[in-house]
C-alpha positions in Angstrom: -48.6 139.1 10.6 -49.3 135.5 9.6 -51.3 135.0 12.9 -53.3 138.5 12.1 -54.1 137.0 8.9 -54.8 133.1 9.9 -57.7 134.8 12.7 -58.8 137.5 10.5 -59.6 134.4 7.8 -61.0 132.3 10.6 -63.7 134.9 11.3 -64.8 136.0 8.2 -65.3 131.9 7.3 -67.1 131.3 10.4 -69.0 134.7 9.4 -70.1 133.1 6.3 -71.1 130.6 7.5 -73.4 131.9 9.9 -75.4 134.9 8.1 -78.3 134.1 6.8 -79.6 136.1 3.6 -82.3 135.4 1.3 -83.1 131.8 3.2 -79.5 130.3 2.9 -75.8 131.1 4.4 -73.8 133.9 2.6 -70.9 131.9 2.5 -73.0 129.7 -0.3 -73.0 132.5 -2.7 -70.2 131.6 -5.5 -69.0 134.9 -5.3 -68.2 135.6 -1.5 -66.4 131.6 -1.6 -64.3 133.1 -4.3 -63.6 136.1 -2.4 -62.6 133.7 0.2 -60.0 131.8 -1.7 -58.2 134.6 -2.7 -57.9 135.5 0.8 -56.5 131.8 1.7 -54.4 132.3 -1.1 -52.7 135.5 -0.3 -52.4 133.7 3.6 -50.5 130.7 2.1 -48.5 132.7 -0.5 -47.2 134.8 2.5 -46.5 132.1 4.7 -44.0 130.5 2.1 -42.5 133.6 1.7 -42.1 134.3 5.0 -40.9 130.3 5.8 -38.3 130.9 2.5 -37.2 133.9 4.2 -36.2 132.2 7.5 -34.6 129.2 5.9 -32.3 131.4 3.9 -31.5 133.3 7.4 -30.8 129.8 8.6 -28.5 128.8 6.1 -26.8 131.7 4.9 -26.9 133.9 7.9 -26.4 137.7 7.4 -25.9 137.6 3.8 -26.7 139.7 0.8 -29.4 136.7 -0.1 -31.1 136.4 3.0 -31.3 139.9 3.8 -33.1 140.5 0.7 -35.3 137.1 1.1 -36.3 139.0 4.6 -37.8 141.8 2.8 -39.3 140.3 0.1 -41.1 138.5 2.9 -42.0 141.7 4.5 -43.1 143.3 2.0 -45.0 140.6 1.0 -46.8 140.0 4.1 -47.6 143.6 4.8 -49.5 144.0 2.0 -51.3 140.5 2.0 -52.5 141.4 5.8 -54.0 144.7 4.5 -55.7 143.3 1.2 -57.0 140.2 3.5 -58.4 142.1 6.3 -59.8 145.0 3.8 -61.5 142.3 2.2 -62.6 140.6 5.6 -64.8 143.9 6.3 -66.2 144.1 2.7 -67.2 140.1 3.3 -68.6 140.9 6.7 -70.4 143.9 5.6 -71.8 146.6 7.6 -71.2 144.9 10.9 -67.4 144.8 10.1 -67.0 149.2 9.8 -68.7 149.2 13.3 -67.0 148.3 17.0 -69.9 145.3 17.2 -67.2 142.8 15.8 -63.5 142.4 15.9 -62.8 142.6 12.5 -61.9 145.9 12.2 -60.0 145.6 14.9 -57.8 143.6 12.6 -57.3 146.0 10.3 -56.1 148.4 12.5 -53.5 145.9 14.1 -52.7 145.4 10.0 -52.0 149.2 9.5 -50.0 149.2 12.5 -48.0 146.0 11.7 -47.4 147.0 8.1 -45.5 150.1 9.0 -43.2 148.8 11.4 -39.8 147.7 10.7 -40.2 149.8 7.4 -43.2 149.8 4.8 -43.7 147.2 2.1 -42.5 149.9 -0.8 -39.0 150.5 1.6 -38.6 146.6 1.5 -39.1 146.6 -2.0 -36.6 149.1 -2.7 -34.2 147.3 -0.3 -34.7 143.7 -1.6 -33.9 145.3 -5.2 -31.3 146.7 -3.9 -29.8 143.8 -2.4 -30.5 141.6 -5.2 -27.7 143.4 -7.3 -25.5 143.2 -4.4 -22.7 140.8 -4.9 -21.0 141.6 -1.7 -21.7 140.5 1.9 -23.5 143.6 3.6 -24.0 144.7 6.7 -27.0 143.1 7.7 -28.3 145.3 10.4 -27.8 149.1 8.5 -28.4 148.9 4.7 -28.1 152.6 3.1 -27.2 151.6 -0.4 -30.3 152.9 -1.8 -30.3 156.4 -0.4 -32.4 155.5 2.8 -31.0 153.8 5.9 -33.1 150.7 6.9 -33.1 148.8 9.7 -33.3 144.5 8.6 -34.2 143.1 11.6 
């Protein structure tokens, strides 16, 4: 997802900085740059998740902690991709509903992506879940919360 959010990023920038309205590039306009922050922002905030995640798999292995770590990260991530490429269309406009640029492409590859392995409220269930665990559990079938999910 990282990658779907680092390209979807790179063309709504390069987007802004191309379109021309009202004599000067839209990507001057104080607004869409903030807009564009907060999507760099949710891209960087994701990535450490997502690198704390595999450390924790590194050190601990199958544990309790990293387990939960993974689906804080997936959850996190799945709904990062959708806000940034939602908000990739919005900056791209018109253009970015129609099959004239790739953007919305994105967003479909996001809606697909954030329901696999388990959506981002089934990870958040799970990582509370195995926050209060204290024991080691299995890492690869977790049903302690009354659904069976699949970690990995």
């Amino acid at each position: 997802m990282l990658g779907l959010m680092e390209s979807a990023l790179g063309m709504t920038v390069a987007y802004l900085k191309e379109r021309v309205q009202f004599g000067r590039a839209i990507g001057s306009f104080r607004v869409l740059q903030h807009m564009a922050v907060d999507l760099k922002l949710e891209l960087e905030v994701s990535r450490a998740s997502v690198e704390d995640a595999a450390q924790t798999w590194d050190r601990d292995g199958p544990s309790a902690a990293s387990c939960a770590a993974v689906s804080r990260a997936k959850a996190r991530a799945s709904r990062a991709a959708l806000k940034l490429t939602r908000d990739a269309i919005q900056l791209h406009g018109g253009i970015g509903f129609t099959d004239e640029h790739d953007i919305g492409l994105h967003l479909r590859k996001a809606i697909v992506m954030a329901a696999r392995f388990g959506s981002a409220d089934c990870h958040r269930r799970a990582f509370a879940a195995l926050s209060r665990l204290k024991r080691r559990p299995d890492p690869w079938r977790m049903t302690s919360f009354g659904t069976t999910i699949t970690t990995l």
